[in-house]
C-alpha positions as MATLAB code, in Angstrom:
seq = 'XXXXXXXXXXXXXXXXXXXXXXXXXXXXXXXXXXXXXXXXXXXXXXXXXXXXXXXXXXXXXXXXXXXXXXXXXXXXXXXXXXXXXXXXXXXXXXXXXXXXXXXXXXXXXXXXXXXXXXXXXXXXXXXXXXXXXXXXXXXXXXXXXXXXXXXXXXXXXXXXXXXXXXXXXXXXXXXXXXXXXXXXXXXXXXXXXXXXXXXXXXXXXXXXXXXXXXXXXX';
ca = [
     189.103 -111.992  128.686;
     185.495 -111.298  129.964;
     184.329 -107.631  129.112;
     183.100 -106.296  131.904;
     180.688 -103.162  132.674;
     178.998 -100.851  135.773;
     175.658  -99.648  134.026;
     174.407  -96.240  134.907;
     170.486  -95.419  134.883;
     169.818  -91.890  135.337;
     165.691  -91.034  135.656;
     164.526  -87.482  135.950;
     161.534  -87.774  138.373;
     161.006  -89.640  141.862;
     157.898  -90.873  140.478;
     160.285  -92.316  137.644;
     162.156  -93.877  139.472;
     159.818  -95.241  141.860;
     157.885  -96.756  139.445;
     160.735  -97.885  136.946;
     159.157  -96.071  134.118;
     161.705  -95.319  131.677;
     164.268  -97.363  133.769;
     162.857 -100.638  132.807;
     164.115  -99.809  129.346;
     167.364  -98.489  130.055;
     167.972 -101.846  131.706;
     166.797 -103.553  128.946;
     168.677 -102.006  126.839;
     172.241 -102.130  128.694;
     171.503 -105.680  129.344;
     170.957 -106.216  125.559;
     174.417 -105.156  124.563;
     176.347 -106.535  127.271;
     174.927 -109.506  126.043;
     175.961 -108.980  122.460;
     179.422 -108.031  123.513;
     179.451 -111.497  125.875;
     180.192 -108.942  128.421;
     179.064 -109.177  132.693;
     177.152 -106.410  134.479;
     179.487 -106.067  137.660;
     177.241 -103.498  139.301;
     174.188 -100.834  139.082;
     174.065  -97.596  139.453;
     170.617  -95.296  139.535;
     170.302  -92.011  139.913;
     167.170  -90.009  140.125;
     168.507  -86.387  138.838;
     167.778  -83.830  136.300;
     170.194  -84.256  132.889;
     170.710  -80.220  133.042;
     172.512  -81.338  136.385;
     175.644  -82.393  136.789;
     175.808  -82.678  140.691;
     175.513  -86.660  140.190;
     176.634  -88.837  143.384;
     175.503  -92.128  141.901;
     177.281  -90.867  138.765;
     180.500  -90.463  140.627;
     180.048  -93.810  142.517;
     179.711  -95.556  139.230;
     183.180  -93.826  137.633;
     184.978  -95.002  141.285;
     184.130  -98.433  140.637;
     185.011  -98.493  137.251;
     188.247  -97.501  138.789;
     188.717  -99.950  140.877;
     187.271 -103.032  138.688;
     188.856 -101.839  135.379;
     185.008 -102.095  134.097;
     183.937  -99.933  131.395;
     181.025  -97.673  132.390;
     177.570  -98.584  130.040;
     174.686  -96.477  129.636;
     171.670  -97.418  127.723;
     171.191  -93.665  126.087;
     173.707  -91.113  125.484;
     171.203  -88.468  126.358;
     170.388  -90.088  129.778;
     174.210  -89.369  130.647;
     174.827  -85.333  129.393;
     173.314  -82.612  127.467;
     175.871  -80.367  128.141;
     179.217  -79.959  126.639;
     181.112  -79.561  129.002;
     179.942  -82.125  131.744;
     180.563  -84.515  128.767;
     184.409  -83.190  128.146;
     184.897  -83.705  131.569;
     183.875  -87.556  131.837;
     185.789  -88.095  128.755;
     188.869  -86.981  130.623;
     188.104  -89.074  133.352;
     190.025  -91.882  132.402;
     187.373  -94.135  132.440;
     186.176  -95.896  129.646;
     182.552  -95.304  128.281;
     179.914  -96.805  125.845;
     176.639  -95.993  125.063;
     174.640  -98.804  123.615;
     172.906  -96.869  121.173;
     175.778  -95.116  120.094;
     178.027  -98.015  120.845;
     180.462  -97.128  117.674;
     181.114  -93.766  118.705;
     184.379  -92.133  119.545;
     185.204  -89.393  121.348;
     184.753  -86.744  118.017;
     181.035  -88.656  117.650;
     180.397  -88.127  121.703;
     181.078  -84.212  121.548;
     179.107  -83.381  118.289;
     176.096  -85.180  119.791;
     176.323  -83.774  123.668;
     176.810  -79.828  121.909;
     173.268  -81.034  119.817;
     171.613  -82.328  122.611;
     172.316  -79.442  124.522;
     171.370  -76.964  121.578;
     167.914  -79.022  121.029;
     167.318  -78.847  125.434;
     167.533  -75.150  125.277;
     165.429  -74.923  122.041;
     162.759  -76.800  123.826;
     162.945  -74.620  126.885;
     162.355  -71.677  124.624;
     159.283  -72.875  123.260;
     158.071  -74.075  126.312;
     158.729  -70.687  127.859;
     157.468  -69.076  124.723;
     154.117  -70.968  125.050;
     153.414  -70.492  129.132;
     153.964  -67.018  128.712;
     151.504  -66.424  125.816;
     149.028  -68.900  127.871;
     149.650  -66.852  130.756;
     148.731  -64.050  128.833;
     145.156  -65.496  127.676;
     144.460  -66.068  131.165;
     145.253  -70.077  131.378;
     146.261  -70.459  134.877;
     150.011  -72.599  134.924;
     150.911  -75.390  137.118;
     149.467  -78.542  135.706;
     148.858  -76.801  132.386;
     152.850  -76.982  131.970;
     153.132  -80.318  132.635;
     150.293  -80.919  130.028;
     152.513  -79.013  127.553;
     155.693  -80.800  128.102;
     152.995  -84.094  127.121;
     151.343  -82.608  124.017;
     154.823  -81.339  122.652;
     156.267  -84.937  123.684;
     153.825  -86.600  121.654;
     153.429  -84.481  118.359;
     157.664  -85.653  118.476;
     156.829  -89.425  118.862;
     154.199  -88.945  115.834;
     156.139  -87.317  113.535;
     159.519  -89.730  114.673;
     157.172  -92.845  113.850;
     156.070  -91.460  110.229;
     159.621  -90.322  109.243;
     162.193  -92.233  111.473;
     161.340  -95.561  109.326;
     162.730  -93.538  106.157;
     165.526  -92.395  107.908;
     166.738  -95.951  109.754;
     166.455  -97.868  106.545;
     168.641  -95.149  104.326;
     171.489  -95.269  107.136;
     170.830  -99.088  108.126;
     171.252 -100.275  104.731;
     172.728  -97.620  102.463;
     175.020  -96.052  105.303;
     173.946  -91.932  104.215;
     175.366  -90.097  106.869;
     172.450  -87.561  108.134;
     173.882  -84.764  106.421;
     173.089  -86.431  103.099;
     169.484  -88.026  104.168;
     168.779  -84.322  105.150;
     169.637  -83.198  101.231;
     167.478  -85.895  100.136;
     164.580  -85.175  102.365;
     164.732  -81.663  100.750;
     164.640  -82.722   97.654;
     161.684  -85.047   97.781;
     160.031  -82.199   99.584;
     159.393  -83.916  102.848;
     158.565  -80.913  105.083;
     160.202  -81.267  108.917;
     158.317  -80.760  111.838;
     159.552  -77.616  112.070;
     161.321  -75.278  109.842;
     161.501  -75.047  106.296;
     164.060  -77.432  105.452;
     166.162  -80.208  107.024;
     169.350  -80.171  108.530;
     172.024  -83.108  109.777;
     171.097  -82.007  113.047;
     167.397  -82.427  112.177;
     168.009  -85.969  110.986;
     169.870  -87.032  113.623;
     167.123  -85.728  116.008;
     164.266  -87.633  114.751;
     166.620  -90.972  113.894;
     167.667  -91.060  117.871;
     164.186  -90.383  119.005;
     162.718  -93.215  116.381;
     165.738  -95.418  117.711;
     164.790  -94.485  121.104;
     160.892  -95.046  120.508;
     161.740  -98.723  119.477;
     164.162  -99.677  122.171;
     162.136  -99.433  124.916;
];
């Protein structure tokens, strides 16, 4: 029997989702496992909402039809879906089925651990972006666009230091299957310093191995 799925896109900014930037890959990427799973896209479902949100009408639209079809619900990125625990506990009970296709292996254990780090690692980022507007503010730098330029610059020092790590990190899981706590021990001991921090952690890992991932499935 044909698998079949409803594909949710969830993009943070009108201008995002005007201009399909960062949608064009979530697309992409939902339409590259259905493919691998011989599955059929039944329907599409965007919504244009923050992830700290989780007011979502699309999102609610989407778990209906699953309902009705019997599809399971696909998203291209578990981060594009929760970062908070309990949003995530709630869909789980929903009685619909979900996948993420770069997490496509994971049960319902795998799905909590990662929505309780992605939800640590959004309000760890909020502090250091609050952290640094305030001690702007207090050199004089007048805000506004000077966030936004932040939120780049802090964007892209991640990116650089995912691209000079993350191949390390892929190739030990791809192809000797070290689960991040152990790639973190071994990073320490080869003295491979973290972007931050004085040593790695399984949550570090798994950080810059979903943002590599994420880098090179676009």
């Amino acid at each position: 029997m044909e698998v079949t799925y409803i594909t949710y896109y969830r993009v943070s900014t009108v201008r995002q989702g005007a201009s399909g930037l960062g949608l064009d890959a979530q697309r992409s990427a939902s339409e590259n496992y259905c493919r691998s799973t011989s599955g059929k896209i039944l329907f599409e479902f965007t919504e244009v909402e923050s992830g700290k949100r989780s007011n979502r009408p699309e999102l609610k639209a989407a778990l209906e039809a699953c309902r009705k079809t019997g599809a399971t619900l696909l998203i291209a990125k578990l981060d594009r879906l929760a970062r908070n625990v309990h949003f995530l506990s709630g869909l789980l009970e929903s009685g619909v089925r979900c996948v993420a296709a770069d997490m496509p292996n994971a049960d319902r254990f795998m799905l909590h651990v990662y929505a309780a780090m992605a939800e640590e690692e959004g309000r760890r980022i909020s502090e250091r972006t609050r952290s640094a507007l305030a001690a702007a503010k207090a050199r004089g730098v007048r805000l506004g666009q000077s966030a936004e330029r932040l939120a780049e610059i802090n964007r892209d020092s991640a990116d650089r230091f995912a691209s000079k790590v993350g191949p390390l990190i892929w190739g030990w899981i791809a192809n000797e299957h070290l689960t991040f706590r152990t790639v973190a021990e071994r990073l320490n001991a080869m003295n491979v310093a973290p972007a931050r921090g004085a040593h790695w952690y399984a949550a570090t890992v798994h950080r810059v191995h979903h943002r590599y991932v994420g880098m090179n499935t676009k």
